[in-house]
N, C-alpha and C positions, 0 to 999 in steps of 0.2 A: 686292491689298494687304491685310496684316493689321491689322488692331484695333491692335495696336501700333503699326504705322508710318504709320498713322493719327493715332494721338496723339503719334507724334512729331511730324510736320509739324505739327499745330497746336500741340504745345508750342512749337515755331521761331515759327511766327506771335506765340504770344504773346510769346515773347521780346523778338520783332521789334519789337511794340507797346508795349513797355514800355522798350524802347533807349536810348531819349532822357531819361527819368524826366521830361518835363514833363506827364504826364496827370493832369490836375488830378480830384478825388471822383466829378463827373459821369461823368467817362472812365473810370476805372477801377470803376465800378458798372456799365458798359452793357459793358466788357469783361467782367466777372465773369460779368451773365447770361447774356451770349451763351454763355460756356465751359460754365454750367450746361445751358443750351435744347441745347448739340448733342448733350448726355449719352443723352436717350432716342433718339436717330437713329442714336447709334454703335455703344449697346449694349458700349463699352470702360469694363472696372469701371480704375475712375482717372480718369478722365478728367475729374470735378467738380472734383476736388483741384488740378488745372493751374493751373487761376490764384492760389491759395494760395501754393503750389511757386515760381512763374513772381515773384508780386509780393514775396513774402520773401525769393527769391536762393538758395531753396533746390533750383533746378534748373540744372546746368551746361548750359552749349552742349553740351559733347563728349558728354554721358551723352543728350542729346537726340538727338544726330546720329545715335549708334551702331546704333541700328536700321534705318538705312538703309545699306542694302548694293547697293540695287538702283541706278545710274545714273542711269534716268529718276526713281526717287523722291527721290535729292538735287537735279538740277535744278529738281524741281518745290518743295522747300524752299526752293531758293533763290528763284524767283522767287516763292513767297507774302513771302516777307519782304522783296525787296527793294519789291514793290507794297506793304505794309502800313508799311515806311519812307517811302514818297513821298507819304503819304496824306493830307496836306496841302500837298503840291506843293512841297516842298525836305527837301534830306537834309539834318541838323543833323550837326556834327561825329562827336557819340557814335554817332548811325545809320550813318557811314559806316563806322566803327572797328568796328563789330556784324558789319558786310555784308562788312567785311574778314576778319574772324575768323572769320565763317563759311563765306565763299569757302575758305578754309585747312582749315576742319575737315571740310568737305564735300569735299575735294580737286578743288575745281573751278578751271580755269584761267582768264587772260582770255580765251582764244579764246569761251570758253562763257558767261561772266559781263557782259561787256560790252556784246554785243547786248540782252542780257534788261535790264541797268539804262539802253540808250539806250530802249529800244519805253517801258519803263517811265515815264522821264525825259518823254518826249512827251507820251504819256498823261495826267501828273500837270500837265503844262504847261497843256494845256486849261482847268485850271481854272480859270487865272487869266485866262483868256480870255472866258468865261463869263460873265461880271459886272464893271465896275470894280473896279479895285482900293482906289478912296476915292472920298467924294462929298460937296461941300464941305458941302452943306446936307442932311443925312439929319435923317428923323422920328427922333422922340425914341423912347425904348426904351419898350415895353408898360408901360402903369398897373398899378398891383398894387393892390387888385383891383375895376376896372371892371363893370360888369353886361354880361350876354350879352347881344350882339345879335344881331337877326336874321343867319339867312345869308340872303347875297345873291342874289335871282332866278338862276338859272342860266344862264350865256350858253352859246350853243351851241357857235363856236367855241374860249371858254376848256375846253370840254367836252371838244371833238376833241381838242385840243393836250392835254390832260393825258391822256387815254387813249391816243393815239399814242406819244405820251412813256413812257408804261406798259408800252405794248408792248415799245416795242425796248429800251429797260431789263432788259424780261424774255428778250427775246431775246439781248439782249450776256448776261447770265449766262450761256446754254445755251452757250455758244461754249468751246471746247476750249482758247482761247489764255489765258495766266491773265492777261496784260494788258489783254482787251477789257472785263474789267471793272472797270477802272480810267476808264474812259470814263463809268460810271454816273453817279456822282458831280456829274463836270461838267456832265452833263444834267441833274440834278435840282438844280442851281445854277440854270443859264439858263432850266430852266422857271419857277422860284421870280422870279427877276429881271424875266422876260419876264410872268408876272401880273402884280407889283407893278408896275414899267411902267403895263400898261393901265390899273391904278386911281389912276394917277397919282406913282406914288412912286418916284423914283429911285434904287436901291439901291446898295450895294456890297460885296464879298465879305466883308467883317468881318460886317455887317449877315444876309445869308444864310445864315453858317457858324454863326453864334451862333442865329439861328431853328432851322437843324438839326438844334442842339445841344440846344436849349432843349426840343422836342419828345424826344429821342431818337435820332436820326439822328448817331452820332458817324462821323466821318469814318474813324479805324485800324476801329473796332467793325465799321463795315459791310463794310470791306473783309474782317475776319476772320471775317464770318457769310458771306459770298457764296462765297468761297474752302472753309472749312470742310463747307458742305453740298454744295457741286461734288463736294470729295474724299470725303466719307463716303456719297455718292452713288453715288461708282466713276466722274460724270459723265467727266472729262478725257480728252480725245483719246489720249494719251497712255498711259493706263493702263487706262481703263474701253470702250476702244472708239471714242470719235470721236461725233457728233453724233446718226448714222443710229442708234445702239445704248440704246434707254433713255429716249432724248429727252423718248417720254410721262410717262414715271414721275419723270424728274428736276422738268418742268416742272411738273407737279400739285402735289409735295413741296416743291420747292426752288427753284422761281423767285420767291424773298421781293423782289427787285425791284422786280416790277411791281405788286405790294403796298402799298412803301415809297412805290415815286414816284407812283401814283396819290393817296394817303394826303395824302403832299404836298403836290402838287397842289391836293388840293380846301382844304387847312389852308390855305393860301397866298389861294386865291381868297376863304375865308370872312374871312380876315384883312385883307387888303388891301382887300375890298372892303367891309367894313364898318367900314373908316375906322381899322384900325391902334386898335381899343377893348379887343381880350380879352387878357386877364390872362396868367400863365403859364401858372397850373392851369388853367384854359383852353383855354390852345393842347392842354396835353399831352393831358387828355380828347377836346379833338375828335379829335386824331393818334389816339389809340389805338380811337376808333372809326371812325375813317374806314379805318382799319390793319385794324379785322375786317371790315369791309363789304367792302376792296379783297379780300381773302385768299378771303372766296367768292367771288369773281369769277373768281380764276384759272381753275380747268375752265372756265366760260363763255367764254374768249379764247385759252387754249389752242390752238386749231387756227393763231388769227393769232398768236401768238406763236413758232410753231415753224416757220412759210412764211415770216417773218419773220429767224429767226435763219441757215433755209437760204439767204438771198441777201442776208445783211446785206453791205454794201460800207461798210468803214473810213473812207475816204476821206469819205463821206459821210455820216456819224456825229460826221467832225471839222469838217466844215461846217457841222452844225446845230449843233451848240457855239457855234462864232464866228460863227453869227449870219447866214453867208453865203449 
């Protein structure tokens, strides 16, 4: 695949991400960086300018599309964008009218289109599975701005669970199908849900998505960083070879997953367990150090992340979701 049809697909992404026009300052600053951060990995001159382009309306769908001539590379357009539409777990009318017009301009039929937006549709379903969807009596939102408190003695098994969680997080990235990373997400929901649980707090997904947000963690963004360094990796089954081809180099480089959700993890645990005290600026400093401390770790887990992605079974990925 060329530098160009590289930046086409992620100009589609961002298109995708921007469909609905509800992405309120925070969302479209974590899109912007993210289009910045893949600039040195693609080595495609343009490619900072995307989001500029994408958020002023000054990039058509069809002049996007046009680069792709290859079959397998408009399939894989479509399904980043129909995953980056569902990325908060519902198509809004303008996303589906996006997904339509792009199905047309990509010349893709329903035979083709309709499996990719049901796996997808599933996928996005989890989420709301992951955590209630309201909870009558939630803590009240972070003081602004409270003194740091200690973090909390480390438990062992809140330990395992967020490094397991790490794992296969990082393992569903390495996977070929571009839906199984649609699966991330709702895991690093029910991780978040299932700390705050232990230290007593009953959560529910407005409560989670907004911690996510609040850190960094936007829901389209991640999906258009996960997707993006798949493709500029050459990773996808599809085009780059398949799992067996690269696997080490993608996972060292590019499995920012097991990163995020560790990172997480531990924000969650120091939050929750010190009593729901730190600030905003806060949360975001501890995220972004837990975010470089997880980032060395990669090589060090590496080996388990990749014996991992070779015998992931789906099925049971949607069971730890819902908790089963």
């Amino acid at each position: 695949m060329s530098p160009e049809q590289q930046q086409a697909i992620l100009a589609i992404g961002l298109l995708a991400a921007f469909a609905d026009g509800a992405h309120d300052a925070r969302e479209r600053e974590q899109i912007r960086q993210l289009a910045e951060s893949l600039v040195g990995d693609a080595g495609a001159a343009g490619l900072a300018g995307l989001y500029q382009q994408v958020l002023l309306k000054r990039l058509r769908l069809q002049d996007a599309v046009a680069p792709l001539t290859d079959p397998a590379h408009r399939q894989l357009a479509y399904e980043m964008a129909v995953c980056v539409c569902d990325a908060d777990g519902h198509l809004s009318a303008a996303e589906r009218d996006f997904l339509d017009t792009l199905a047309s301009a990509l010349g893709l039929g329903a035979a083709l289109t309709a499996p990719i937006e049901e796996q997808a549709g599933e996928m996005a379903e989890l989420a709301e599975t992951a955590a209630p969807a309201s909870v009558a009596s939630l803590p009240p939102a972070p003081l602004e701005p409270p003194p740091a408190p200690a973090a909390p003695p480390a438990d062992a098994e809140t330990e395992r669970r967020i490094l397991n969680q790490a794992i296969l997080c990082g393992a569903l990235e390495l996977l070929p199908q571009s839906w199984a990373s649609m699966a991330i997400i709702p895991l690093q929901i029910r991780l978040v849900y299932t700390i705050g649980k232990a230290h007593g707090y009953e959560l529910d997904q407005g409560h989670i998505r907004e911690l996510l947000a609040t850190v960094g963690v936007g829901m389209g963004s991640q999906y258009l960083e996960q997707f993006g360094r798949k493709l500029i990796g050459g990773l996808l089954g599809k085009i780059g070879g398949g799992l067996g081809r690269g696997v080490g180099r993608a996972a060292t480089g590019m499995a920012f997953s097991f990163a995020t959700t560790y990172a997480l993890g531990q924000v969650a645990r120091r939050y929750y367990g010190g009593g729901r005290q730190m600030s905003t600026a806060l949360l975001k400093d501890s995220y972004a150090e837990l975010l470089g401390r997880a980032k060395g770790m990669q090589s060090q887990y590496l080996p388990q992340i990749e014996d991992r992605a070779r015998t992931l079974d789906m099925q049971q990925v949607i069971g730890m979701v819902r908790g089963s």
